[in-house]
C-alpha positions in Angstrom: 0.0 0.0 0.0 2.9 2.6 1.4 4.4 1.5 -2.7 1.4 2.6 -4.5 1.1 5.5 -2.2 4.9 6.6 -3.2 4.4 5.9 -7.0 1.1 8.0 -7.2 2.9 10.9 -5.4 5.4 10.9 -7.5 3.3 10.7 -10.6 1.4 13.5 -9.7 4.6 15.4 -9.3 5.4 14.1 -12.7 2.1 15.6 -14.1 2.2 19.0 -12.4 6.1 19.6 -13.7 4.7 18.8 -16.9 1.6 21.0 -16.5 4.3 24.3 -15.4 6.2 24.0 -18.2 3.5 22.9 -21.1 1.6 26.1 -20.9 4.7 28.2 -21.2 6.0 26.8 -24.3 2.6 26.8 -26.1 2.8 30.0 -27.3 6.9 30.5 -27.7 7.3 30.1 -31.3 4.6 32.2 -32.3 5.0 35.0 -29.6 7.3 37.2 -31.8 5.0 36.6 -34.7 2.3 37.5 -32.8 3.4 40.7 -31.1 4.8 41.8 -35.0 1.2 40.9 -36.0 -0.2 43.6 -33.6 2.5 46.1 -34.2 5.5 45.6 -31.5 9.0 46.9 -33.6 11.8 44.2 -33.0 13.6 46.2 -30.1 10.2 46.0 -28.3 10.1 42.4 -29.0 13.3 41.4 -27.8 12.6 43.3 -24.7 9.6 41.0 -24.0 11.2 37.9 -24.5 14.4 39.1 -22.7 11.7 40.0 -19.5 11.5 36.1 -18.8 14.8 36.2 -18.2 14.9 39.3 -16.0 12.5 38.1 -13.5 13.6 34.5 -13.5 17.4 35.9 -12.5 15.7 38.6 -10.5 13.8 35.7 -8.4 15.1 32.2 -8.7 18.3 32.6 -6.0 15.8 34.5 -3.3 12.7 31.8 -4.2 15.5 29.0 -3.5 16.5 30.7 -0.3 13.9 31.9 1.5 12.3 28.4 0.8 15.0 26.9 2.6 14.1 29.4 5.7 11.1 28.4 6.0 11.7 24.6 4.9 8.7 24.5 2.6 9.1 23.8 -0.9 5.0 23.4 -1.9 3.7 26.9 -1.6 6.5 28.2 -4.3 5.4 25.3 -6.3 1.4 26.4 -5.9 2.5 30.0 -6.7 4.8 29.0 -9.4 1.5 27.6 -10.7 -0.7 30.3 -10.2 1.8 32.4 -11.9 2.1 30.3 -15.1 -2.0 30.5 -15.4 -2.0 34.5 -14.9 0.6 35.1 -17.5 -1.5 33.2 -19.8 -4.6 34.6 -19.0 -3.4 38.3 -19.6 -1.9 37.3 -22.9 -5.5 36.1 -23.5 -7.6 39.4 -22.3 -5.2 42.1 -24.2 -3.1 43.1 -27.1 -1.6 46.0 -24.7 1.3 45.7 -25.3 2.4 46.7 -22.2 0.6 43.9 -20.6 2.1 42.0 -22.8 5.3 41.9 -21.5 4.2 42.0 -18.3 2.3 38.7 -18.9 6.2 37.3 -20.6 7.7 38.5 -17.0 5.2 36.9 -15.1 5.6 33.9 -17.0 9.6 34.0 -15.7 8.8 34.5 -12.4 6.7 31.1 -12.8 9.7 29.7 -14.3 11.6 30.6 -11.2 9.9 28.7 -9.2 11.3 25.5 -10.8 13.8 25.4 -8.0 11.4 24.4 -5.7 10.3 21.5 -8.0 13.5 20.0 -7.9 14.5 19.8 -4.7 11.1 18.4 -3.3 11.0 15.9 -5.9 14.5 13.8 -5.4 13.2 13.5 -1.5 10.5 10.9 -2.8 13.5 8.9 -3.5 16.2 7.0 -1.6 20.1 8.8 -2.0 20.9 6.1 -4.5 18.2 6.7 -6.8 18.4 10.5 -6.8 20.3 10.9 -10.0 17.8 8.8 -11.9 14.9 11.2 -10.2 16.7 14.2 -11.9 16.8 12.4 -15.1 13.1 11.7 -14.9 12.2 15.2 -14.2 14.8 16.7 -16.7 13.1 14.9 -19.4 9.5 15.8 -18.7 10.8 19.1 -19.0 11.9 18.6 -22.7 8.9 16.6 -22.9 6.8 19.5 -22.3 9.0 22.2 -24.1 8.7 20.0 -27.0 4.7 19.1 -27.2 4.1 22.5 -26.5 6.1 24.5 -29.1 5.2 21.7 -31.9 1.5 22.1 -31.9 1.7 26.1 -31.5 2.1 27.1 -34.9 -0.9 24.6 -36.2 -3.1 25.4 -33.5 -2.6 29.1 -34.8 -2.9 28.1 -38.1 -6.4 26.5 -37.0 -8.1 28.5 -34.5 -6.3 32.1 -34.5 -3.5 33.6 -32.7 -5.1 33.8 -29.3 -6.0 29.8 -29.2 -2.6 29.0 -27.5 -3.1 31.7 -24.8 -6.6 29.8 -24.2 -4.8 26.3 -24.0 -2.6 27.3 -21.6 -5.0 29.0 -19.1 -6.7 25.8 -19.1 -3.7 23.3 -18.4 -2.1 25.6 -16.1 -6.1 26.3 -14.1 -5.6 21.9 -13.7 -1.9 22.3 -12.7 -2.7 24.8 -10.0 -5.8 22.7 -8.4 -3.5 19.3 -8.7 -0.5 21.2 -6.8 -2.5 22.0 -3.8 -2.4 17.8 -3.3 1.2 17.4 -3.9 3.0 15.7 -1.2 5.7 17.5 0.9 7.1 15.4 4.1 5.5 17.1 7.3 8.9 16.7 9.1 9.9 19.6 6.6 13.7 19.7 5.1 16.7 18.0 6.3 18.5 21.1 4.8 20.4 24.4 6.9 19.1 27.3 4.6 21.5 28.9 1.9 24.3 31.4 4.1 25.3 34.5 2.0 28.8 34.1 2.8 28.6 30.6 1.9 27.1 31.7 -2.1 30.1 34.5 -2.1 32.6 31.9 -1.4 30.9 29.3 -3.8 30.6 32.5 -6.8 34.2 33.1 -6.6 35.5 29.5 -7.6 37.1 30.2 -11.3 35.8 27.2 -12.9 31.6 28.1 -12.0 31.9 31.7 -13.6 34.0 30.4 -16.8 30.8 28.1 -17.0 28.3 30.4 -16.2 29.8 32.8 -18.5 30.0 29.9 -21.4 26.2 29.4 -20.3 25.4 33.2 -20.5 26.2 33.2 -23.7 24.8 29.8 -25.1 21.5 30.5 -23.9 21.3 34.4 -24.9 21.9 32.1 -28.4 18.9 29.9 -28.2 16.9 32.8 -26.1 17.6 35.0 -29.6 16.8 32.2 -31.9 14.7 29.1 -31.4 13.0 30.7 -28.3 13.1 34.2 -30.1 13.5 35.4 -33.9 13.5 32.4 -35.4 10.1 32.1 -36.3 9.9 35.7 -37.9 12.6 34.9 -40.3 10.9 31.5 -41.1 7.4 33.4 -42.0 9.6 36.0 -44.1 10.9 33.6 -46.5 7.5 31.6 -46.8 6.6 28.8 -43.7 2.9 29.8 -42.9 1.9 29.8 -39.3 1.3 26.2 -39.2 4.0 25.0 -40.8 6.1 26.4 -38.0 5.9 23.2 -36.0 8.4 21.5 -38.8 11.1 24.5 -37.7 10.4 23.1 -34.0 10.7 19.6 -34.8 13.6 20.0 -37.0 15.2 21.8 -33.9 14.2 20.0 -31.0 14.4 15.8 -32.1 17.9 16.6 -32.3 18.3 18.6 -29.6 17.0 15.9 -27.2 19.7 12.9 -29.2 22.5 14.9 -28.6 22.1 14.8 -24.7 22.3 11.4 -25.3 25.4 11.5 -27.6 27.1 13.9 -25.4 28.2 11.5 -22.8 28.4 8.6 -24.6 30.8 9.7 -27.6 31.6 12.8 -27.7 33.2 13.6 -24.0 34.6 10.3 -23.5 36.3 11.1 -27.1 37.3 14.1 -27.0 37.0 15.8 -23.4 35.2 18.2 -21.6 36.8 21.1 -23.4 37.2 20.2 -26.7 34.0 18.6 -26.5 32.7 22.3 -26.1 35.0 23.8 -28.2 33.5 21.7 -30.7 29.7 21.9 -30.3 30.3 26.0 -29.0 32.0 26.3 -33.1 29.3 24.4 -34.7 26.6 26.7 -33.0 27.9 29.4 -34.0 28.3 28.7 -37.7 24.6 27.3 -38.2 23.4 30.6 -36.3 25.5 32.7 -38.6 24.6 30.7 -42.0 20.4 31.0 -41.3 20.5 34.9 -42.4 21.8 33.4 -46.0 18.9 30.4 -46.2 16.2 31.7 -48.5 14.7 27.9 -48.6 12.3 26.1 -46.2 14.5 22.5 -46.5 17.6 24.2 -46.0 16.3 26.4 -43.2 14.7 22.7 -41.3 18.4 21.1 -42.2 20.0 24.5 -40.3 17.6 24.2 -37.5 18.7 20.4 -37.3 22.5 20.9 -36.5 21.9 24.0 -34.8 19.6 21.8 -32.1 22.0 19.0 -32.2 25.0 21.6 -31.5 23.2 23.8 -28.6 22.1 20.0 -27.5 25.6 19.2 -26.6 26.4 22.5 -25.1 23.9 22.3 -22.0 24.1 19.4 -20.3 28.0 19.6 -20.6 28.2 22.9 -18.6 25.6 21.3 -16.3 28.0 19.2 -15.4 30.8 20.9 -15.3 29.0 23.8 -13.1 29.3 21.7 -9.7 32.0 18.7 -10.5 34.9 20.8 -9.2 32.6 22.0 -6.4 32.8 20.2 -3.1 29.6 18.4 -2.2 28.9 20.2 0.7 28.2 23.5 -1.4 27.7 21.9 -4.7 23.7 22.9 -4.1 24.6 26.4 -3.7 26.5 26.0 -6.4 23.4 25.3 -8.9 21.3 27.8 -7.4 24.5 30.3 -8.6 24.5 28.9 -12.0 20.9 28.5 -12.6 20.8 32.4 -11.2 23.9 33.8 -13.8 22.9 31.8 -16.7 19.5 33.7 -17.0 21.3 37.0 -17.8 21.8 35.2 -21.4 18.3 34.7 -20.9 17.5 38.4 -21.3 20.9 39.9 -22.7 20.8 38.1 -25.8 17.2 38.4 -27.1 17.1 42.0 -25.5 20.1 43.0 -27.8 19.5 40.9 -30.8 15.7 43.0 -31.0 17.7 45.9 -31.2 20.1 44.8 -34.2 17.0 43.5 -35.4 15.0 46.9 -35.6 18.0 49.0 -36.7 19.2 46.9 -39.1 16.4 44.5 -40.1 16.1 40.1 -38.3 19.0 39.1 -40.1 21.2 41.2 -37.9 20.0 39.4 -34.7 21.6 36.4 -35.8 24.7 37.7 -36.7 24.7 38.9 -32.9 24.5 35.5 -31.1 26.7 34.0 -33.9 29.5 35.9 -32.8 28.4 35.6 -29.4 29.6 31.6 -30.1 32.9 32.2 -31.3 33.5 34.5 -28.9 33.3 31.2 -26.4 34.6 29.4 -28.9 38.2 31.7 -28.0 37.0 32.0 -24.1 37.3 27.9 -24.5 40.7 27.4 -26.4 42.4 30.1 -23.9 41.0 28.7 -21.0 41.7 25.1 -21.9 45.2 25.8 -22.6 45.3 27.1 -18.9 43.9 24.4 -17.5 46.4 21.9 -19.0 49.3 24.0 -18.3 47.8 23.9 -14.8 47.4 20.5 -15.2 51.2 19.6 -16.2 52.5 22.4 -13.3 50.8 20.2 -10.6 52.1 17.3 -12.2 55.7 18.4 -12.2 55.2 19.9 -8.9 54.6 16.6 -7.5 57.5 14.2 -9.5 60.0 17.5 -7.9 58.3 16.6 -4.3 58.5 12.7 -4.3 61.8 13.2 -6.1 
């Protein structure tokens, strides 16, 4: 009985992470679309989709924090909820577009509360099983980034541009009732709440802000692209609004594969830095070649290895966020880099809307292309550090035993 009582809660976890993150993809690929339709410029646009960012780096280190202070992780998840179906619903009522991009804030601020989702969630399992929890809960989320941003542009297509808006008010109205019966242990947190001087100490360590910087600067190019223009320079060369779930598919299938590939071939071949090195180069050119695509096959084979090459670059600097961390702080660590990594969240889509309205969408890409080489020359230096590092410690120690 207690078995069926643990896999139920955990399903209903399952379903509710699902439900948070659903809603809010809905309506991504056809949100720049949309605004242009109503008359936003592209500097306003990018300022909009840069707001999810804003609020999410704004509130996702204080949500984590004053959660563990109070050692309660539900309420943020209820609210996190309640947030989601709010944003939705004003993108429903209004064309303001001032409410607008309030509703694209809110919807980061809903975002934020994601932290709370996954630390209550591995505590339905035992310390062995832990890592397989995040897996589960990791995938749901492409999962529901995926269903969600390939039906948008046909359920546009069908039943108008304010049909997603409607189909997430409605998911996100069942995800807020189911939340109130998740289950959080009554004995609270086993966890002593986040110490400032503890995050300072943990924000200095070199190898967390070369990462955070590399993540910066690969999301402000999926922020600026799949999540952002991409979609406008797609209808200006002749996809129709439905047809904009091919653009998501063509992106996203490989995006998911590569996580796979990641750790199976390409690290183990090549390394951690090279590996990125690699995927960081071959991001950069498919973003920089999609400004010269004047085809719809060409643009779906661009989208492919541009999903397959941001794919790689995640989950890599996931890792290699908290593996030189010790354990002990290696949760403060992840609330650090989950914090710094939304500034690419609103940097690069804020900025490419501006290249973008001065010099028409092409120039956006150009932007976050060079954005990717730019890492590409942050990895190569700091690679070569780290090995001469590496040989110093290792001649250190032959002079010592000698």
């Amino acid at each position: 009985m207690e078995k069926i009582n643990s896999n139920n809660r955990k399903n209903l976890f399952i379903v509710v992470s699902f439900l948070l993150w659903f809603p809010q993809f809905m309506y991504v690929p056809i949100l720049s679309p949309y605004m242009e339709s109503i008359g936003a410029k592209y500097t306003f646009i990018g300022i909009v989709l840069s707001s999810y960012g804003i609020t999410q780096l704004i509130c996702r280190l204080p949500i984590g924090i004053f959660s563990d202070i109070i050692k309660l992780r539900k309420p943020f998840m209820i609210f996190g909820m309640f947030a989601s179906m709010s944003s939705c619903l004003i993108f429903l009522l209004t064309d303001s577009l001032a409410w607008i991009l309030a509703a694209r804030a809110l919807a980061g601020v809903s975002a934020a509360s994601w932290v709370a989702f996954t630390v209550l969630y591995p505590s339905y399992f035992t310390a062995e099983k832990v890592h397989r929890a995040m897996g589960s809960i990791s995938f749901i989320v492409v999962l529901a980034q995926f269903l969600g941003m390939t039906f948008s542009g046909s359920i546009v297509s069908t039943w108008g541009w304010k049909a997603p808006f409607w189909i997430g008010v409605g998911f996100s109205l069942i995800g807020l009732i189911l939340s109130f019966f998740i289950f959080e242990p009554k004995e609270g947190i086993d966890r002593e709440p986040i110490k400032l001087k503890e995050l300072a100490a943990v924000m200095r360590e070199p190898v967390l802000l070369k990462v955070s910087l590399l993540s910066i600067l690969a999301h402000s190019i999926i922020f600026s692209t799949m999540f952002g223009f991409t979609s406008n320079y797609a209808l200006s060369i002749g996809f129709k609004a439905g047809e904009l779930t091919f653009i998501v598919a063509a992106f996203m299938i490989p995006h998911a594969i590569a996580t796979l590939f990641m750790g199976k071939y390409l690290v183990p071949q090549f390394g951690e830095w090279r590996s990125l090195r690699i995927a960081f180069l071959l991001a950069s050119f498919f973003t920089l070649v999609i400004p010269f695509v004047q085809t719809k096959g060409l643009l779906l084979i661009v989208q492919g290895f541009s999903g397959f090459a941001l794919g790689l670059i995640f989950p890599l600097l996931l890792g290699m966020s908290i593996e030189k961390i010790p354990l002990a702080k290696r949760a403060t660590a992840m609330g650090a880099y989950q914090a710094l990594y939304a500034v690419g969240i609103f940097a690069g889509p804020f900025f490419a809307g501006m290249f973008n309205s001065l010099l028409g969408v092409e120039a956006g890409f150009y932007f976050v292309g060079i954005l990717g080489l730019f890492a590409t020359v942050l990895i190569i230096i700091w690679s070569r550090n780290e090995v001469n590092a590496e040989n110093f410690n290792k001649g250190k120690t032959v002079t010592e035993k000698a």
